[in-house]
N, C-alpha and C positions, 0 to 999 in steps of 0.2 A: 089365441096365438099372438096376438098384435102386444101384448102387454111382456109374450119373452122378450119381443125383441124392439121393444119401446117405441114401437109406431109400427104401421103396415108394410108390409113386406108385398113384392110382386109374387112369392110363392115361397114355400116351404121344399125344402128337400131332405132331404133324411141319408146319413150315410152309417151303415153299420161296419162295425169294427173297423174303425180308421188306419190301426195301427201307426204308423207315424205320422200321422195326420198328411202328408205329401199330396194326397190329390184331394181332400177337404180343404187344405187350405189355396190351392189352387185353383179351386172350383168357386172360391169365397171370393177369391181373389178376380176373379173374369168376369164374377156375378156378384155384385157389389148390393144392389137391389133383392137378391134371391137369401132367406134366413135360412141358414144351415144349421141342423141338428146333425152333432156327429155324436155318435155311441161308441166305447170303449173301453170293457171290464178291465183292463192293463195298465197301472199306473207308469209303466214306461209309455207305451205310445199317447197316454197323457201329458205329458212330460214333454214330448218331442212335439206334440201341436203344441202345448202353450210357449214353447221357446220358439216357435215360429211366429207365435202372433205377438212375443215381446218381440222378435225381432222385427216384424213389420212396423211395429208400434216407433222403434225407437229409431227410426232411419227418417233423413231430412226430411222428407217431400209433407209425412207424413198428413196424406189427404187422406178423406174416408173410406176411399176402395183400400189402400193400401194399407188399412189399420187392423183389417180382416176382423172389424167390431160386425159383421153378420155372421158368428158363428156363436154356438151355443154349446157346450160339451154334455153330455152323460156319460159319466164316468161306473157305467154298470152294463148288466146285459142289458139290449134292446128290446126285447120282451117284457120288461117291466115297462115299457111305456106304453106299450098298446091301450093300457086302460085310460090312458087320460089323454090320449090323441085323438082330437076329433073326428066323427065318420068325412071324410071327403078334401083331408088338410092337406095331405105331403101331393107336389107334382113330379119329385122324380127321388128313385129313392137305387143306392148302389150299396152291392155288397160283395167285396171287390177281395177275390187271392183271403178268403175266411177257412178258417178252421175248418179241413175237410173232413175230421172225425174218421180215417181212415179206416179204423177196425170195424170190423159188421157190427157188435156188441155196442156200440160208440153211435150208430149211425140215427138214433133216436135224439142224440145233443145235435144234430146239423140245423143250421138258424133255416137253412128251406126244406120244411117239410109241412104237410098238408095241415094243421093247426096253427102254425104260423102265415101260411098262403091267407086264410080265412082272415085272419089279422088283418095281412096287408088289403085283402080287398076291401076292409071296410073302410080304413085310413087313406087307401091311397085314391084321386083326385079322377075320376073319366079321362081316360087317355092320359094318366101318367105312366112314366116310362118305369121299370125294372129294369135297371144294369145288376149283371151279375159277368164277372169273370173269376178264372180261377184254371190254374196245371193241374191240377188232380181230377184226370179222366175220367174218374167212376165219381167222383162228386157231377160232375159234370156233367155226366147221362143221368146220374140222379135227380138232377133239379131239374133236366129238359122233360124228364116222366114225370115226376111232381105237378112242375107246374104247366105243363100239356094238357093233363089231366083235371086240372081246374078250369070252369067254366067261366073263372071272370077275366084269363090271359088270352092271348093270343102274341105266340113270337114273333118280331118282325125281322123276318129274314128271309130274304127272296133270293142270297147266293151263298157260296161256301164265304165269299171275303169277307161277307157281310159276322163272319164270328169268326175267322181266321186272324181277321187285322183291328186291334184298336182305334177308335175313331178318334178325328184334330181333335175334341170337348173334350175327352174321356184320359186325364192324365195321367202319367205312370207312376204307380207306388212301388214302394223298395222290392214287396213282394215278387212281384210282377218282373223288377228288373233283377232280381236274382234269378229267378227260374230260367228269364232267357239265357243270363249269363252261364248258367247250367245246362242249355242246350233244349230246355224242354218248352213243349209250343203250351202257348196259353189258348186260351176261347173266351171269347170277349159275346156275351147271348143277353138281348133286349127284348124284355116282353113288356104287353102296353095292357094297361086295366080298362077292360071292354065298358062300355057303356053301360050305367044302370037302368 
């Protein structure tokens, strides 16, 4: 992993489907030290991270947090990379307002489902975190049974706030602020990869 991002990194994070890139690059951006892998089969919200990080690039100051040179793009499903990510590499990994596959027929392409959980538990690091928010209610009960049911999660949620209200780290992407502007409440659900 040291050789993606041309020297050691304090940790790895993984964001699946970025969409407009908005809270990777702001997450890049407050975490200078932290190599972000972002995933995104959509060459528009490809397009909208890389003109955020010319735009970083091309403004005075430019110092190395603000160059958002820790970010790494995959420009395809997130799934193709499971084979070459190493067991124990990402420490937080978000999949933020994705593709809820809303038809039942559909519900097989959703990126959290029990063959993919298996994935992330082998990649993802002792006690990293899993952000997952998203408006689509039944995606939403979906992933809490999903990954409920897996033995390597445990949610950390000891009150209703605690997945009613976005956390200060946790930035807001377009998604997110259309659906409120829509009226519809999000759920913002943190699960941590138990110890092996």
């Amino acid at each position: 992993m040291e050789a993606l991002f041309n020297g050691p990194q304090k940790d790895i994070w993984l964001e699946v489907g970025f969409g407009g890139g908005e809270h990777l690059a702001k997450q890049a951006r407050a975490h200078p030290d932290i190599g972000m892998i972002g995933c995104e089969p959509f060459v528009n919200g490809v397009a909208g991270l890389l003109a955020r990080i010319q735009e970083a690039r091309t403004q005075e100051a430019r110092t190395q947090e603000e160059s958002l040179s820790n970010i790494r793009i995959f420009d395809d499903d997130a799934r193709l990379l499971f084979d070459v990510l190493p067991d124990a590499s990402i420490g937080r990994m978000f999949v933020l307002f994705a593709d809820p596959w809303p038809k039942k027929r559909h519900h097989g392409r959703r990126f959290i489902n029990t063959e993919s959980l298996d994935e992330l538990a082998r990649i993802l690091k002792n006690g990293a975190v899993l952000r997952f928010a998203s408006d689509h209610m039944g995606y939403v009960r979906w992933t809490l049974e999903h990954i409920l049911r897996h033995p390597c999660f445990s949610w950390l949620a000891e009150g209703p706030g605690d997945w009613r209200r976005r956390r200060d780290d946790w930035f807001e992407t377009r998604y997110e602020k259309k659906a409120l502007e829509q009226g519809r409440a999000c759920v913002y659900l943190q699960f941590q990869r138990a110890p092996r």
